[in-house]
Backbone as ProteinMPNN parsed JSONL, in Angstrom:
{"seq_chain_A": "XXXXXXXXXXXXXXXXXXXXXXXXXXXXXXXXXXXXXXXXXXXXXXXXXXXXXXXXXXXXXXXXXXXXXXXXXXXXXXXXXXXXXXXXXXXXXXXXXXX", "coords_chain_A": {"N_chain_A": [[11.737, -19.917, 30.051], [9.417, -22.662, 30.35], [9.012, -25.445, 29.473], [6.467, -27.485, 28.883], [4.192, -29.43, 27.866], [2.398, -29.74, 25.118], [0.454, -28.689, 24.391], [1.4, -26.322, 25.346], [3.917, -25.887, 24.099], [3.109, -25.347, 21.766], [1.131, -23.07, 22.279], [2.987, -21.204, 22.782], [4.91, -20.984, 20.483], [2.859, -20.14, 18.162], [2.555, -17.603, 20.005], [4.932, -16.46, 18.791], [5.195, -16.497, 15.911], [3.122, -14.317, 15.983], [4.696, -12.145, 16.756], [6.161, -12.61, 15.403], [4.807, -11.389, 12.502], [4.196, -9.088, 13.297], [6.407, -7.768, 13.247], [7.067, -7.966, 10.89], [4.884, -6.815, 8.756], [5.298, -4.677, 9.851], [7.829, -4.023, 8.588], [7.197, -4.059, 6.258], [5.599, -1.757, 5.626], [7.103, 0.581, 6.68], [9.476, -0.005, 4.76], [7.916, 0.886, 2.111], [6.724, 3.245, 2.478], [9.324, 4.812, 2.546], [10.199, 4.739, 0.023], [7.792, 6.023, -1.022], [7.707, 8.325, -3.44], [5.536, 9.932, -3.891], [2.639, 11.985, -2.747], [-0.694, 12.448, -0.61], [-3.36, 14.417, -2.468], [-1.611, 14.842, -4.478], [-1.38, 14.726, -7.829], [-1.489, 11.581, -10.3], [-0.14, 9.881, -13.047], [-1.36, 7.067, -14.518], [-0.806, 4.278, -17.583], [-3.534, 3.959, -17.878], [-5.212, 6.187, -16.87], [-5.893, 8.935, -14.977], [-5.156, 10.41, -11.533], [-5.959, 11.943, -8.815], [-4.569, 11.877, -5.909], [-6.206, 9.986, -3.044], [-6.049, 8.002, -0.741], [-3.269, 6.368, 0.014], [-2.26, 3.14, 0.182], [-0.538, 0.054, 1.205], [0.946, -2.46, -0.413], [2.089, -5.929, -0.58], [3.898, -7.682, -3.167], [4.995, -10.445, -4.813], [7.403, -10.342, -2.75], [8.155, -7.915, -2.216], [7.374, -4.94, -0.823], [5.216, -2.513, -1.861], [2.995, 0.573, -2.898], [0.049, 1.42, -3.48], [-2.226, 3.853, -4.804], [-5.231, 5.58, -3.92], [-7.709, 6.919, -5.636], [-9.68, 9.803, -6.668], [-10.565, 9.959, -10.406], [-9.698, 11.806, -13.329], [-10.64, 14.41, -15.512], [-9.261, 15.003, -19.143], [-8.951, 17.639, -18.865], [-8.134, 18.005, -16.41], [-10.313, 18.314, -14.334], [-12.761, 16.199, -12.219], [-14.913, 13.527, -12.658], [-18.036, 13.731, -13.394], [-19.551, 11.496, -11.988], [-17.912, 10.786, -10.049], [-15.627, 9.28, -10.215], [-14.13, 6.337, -8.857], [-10.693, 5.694, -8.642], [-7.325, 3.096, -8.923], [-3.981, 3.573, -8.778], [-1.104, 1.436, -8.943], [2.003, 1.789, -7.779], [3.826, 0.924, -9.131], [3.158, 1.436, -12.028], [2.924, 4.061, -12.594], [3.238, 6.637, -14.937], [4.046, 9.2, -14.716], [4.017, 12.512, -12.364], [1.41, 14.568, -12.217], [2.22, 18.034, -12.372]], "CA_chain_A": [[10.696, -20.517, 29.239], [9.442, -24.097, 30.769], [7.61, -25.777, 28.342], [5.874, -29.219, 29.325], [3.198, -30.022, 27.341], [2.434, -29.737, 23.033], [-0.074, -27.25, 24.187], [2.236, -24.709, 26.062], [4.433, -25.004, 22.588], [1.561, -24.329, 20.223], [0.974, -21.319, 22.383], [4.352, -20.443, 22.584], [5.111, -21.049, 18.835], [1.418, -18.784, 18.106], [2.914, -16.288, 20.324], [6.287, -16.006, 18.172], [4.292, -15.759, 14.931], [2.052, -13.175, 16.222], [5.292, -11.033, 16.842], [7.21, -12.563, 13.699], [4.076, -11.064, 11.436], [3.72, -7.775, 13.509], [7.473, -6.81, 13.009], [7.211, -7.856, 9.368], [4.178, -6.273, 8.331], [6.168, -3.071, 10.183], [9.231, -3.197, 7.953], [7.048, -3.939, 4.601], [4.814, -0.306, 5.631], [8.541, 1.234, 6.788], [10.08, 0.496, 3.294], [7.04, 1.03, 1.073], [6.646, 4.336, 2.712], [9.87, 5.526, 2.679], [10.354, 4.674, -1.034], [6.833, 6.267, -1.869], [7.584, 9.682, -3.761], [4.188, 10.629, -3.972], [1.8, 12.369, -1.516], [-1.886, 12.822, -0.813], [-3.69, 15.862, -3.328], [-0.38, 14.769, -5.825], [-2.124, 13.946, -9.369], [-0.76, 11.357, -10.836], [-0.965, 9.459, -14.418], [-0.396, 5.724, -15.403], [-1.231, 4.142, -19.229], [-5.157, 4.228, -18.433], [-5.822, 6.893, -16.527], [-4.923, 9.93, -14.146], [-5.951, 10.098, -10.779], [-5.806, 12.805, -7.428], [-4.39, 10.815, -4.832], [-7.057, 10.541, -1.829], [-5.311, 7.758, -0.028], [-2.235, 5.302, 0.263], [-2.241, 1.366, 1.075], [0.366, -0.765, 0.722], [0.769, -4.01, -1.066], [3.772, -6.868, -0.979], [3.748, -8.543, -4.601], [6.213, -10.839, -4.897], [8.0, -10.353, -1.515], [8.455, -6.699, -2.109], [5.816, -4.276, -0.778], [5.306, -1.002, -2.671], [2.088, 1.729, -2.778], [-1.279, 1.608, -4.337], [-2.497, 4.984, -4.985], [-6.396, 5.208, -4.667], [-8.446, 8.715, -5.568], [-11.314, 10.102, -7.959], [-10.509, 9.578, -11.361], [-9.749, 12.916, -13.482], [-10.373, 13.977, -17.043], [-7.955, 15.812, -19.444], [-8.532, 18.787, -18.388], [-8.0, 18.107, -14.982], [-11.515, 18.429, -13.16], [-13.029, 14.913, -11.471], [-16.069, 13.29, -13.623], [-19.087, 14.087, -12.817], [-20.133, 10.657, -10.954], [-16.96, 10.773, -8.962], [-15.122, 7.605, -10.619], [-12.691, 6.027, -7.852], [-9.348, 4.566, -9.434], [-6.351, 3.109, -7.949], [-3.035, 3.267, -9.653], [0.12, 0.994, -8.34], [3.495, 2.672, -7.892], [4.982, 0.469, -10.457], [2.702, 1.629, -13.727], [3.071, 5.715, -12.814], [4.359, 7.387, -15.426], [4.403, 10.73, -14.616], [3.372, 13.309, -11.838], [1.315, 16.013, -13.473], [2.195, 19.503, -11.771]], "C_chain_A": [[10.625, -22.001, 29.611], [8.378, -24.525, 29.816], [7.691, -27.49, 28.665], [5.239, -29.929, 28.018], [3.548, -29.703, 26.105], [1.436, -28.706, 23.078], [0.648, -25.641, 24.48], [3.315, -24.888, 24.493], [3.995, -24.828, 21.77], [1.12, -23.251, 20.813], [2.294, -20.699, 22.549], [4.873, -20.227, 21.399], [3.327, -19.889, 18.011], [2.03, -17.646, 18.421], [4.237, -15.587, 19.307], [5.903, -15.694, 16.729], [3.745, -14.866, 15.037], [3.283, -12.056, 16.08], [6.213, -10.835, 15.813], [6.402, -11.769, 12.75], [3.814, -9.45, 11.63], [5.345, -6.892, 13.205], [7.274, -7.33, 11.292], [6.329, -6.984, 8.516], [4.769, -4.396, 8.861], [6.954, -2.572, 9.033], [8.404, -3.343, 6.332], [6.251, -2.22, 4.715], [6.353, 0.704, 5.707], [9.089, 1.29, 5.149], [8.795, 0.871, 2.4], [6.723, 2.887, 1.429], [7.586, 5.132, 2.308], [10.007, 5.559, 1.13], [9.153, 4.899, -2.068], [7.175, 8.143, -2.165], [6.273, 10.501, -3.64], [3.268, 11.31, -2.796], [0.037, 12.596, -1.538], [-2.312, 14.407, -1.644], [-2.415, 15.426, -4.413], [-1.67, 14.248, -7.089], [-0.92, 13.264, -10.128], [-1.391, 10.507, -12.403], [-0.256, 8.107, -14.616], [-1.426, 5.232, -17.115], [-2.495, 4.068, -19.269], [-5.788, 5.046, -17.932], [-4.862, 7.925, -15.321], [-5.894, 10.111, -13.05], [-5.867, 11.079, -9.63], [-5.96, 12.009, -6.382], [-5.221, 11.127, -3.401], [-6.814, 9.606, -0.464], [-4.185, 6.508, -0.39], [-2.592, 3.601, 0.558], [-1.072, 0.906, -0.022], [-0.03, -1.979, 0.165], [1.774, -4.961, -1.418], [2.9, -7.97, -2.588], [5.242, -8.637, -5.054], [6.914, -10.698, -4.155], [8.16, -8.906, -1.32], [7.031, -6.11, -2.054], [6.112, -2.959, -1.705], [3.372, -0.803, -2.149], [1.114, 1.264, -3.436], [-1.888, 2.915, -3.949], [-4.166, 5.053, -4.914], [-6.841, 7.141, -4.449], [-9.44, 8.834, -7.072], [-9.852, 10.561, -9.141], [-10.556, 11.045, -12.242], [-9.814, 13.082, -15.185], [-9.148, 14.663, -17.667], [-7.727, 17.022, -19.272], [-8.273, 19.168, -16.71], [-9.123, 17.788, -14.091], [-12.006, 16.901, -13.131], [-14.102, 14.59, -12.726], [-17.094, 13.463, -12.374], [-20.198, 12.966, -11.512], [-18.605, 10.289, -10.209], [-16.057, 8.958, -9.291], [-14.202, 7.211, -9.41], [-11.828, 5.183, -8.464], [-8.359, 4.158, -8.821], [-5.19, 2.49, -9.56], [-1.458, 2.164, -8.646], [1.463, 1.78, -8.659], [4.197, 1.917, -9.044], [4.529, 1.032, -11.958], [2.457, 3.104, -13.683], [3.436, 5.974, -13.977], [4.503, 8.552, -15.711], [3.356, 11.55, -13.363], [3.315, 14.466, -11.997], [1.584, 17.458, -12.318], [0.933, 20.457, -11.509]], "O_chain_A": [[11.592, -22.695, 29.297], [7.273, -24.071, 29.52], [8.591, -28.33, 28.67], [5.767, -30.81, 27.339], [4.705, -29.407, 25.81], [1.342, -27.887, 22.164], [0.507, -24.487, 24.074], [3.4, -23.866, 23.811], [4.431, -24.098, 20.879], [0.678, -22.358, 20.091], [2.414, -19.489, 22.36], [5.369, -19.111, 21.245], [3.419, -18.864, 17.336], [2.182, -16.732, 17.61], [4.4, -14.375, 19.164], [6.285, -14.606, 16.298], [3.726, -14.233, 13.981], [3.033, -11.079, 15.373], [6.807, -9.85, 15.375], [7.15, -11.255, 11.918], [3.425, -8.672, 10.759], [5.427, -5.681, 12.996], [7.552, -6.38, 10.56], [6.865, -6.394, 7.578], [4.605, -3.317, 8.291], [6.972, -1.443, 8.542], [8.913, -2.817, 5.342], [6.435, -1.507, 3.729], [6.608, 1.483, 4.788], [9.125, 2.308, 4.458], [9.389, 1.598, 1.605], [6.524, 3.653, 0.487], [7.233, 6.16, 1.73], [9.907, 6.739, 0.792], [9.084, 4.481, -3.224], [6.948, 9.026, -1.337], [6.209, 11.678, -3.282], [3.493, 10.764, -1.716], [-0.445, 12.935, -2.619], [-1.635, 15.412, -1.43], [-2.583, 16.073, -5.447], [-2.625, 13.484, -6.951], [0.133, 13.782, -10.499], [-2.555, 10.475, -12.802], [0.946, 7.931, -14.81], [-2.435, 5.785, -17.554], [-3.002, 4.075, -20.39], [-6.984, 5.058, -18.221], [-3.702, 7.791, -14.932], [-7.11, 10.049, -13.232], [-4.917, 10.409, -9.226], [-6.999, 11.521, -5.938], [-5.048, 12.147, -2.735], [-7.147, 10.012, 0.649], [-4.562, 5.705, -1.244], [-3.413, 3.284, 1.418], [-0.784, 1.128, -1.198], [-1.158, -2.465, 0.25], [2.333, -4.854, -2.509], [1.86, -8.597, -2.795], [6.135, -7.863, -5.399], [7.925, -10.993, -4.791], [8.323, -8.585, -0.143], [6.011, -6.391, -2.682], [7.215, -2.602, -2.119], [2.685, -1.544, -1.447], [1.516, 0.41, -4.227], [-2.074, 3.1, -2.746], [-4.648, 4.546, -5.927], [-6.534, 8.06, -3.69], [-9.701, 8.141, -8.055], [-8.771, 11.118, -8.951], [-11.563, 11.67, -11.914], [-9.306, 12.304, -15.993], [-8.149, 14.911, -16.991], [-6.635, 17.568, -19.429], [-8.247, 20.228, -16.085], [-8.934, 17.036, -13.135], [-11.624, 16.264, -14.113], [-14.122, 15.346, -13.697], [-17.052, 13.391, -11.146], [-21.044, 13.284, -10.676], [-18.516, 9.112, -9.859], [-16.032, 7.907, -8.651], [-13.439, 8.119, -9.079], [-12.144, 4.042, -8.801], [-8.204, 4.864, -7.825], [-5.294, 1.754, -10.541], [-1.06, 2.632, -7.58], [1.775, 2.27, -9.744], [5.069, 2.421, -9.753], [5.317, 1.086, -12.902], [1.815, 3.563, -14.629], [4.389, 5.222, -14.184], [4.992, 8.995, -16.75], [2.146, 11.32, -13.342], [4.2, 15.321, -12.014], [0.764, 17.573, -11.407], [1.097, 21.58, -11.031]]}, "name": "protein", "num_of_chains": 1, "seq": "XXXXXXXXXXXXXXXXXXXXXXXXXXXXXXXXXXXXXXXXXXXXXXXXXXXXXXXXXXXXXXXXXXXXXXXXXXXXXXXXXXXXXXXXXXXXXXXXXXX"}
């Protein structure tokens, strides 16, 4: 590594960010995954609503990443509403996956 100038270490310092953010954003999807019980088609329920999971994304809050749950919106007897509500629940306010 020969570094002369203040431009060759602002692209060299760029380049080491680029690979510091691509292995980090790795290990927050790695743990948030591995520590997501849930799966796509799972129904699940938190304190305002219950939801049929249609897909996954992660989210770091507070340095720790975890799950956001998003899928159509279900009533109490189970079946979707009729204009197709879309809800998203976070892995932390689950409290219960209905069978």
């Amino acid at each position: 590594m020969d570094i002369k100038t203040k431009e060759d270490l602002d692209n060299q310092l760029k380049e080491i960010d680029s690979f510091s953010n691509k292995r980090r954003s790795e290990a927050y999807v790695s743990y948030a995954m591995n520590n997501n019980p849930y799966e796509i088609d799972d129904v699940i329920k938190d304190h305002l609503c219950t939801i049929k999971v249609a897909s996954i994304k992660i989210v770091v809050l507070y340095g720790v990443p975890s799950c956001v749950y998003h899928g159509v919106k279900l009533k109490n007897d189970g079946t979707p509403y009729k204009r197709n509500i879309i809800e998203r629940i976070h892995q932390i306010n689950i409290l219960e996956k209905e069978e």
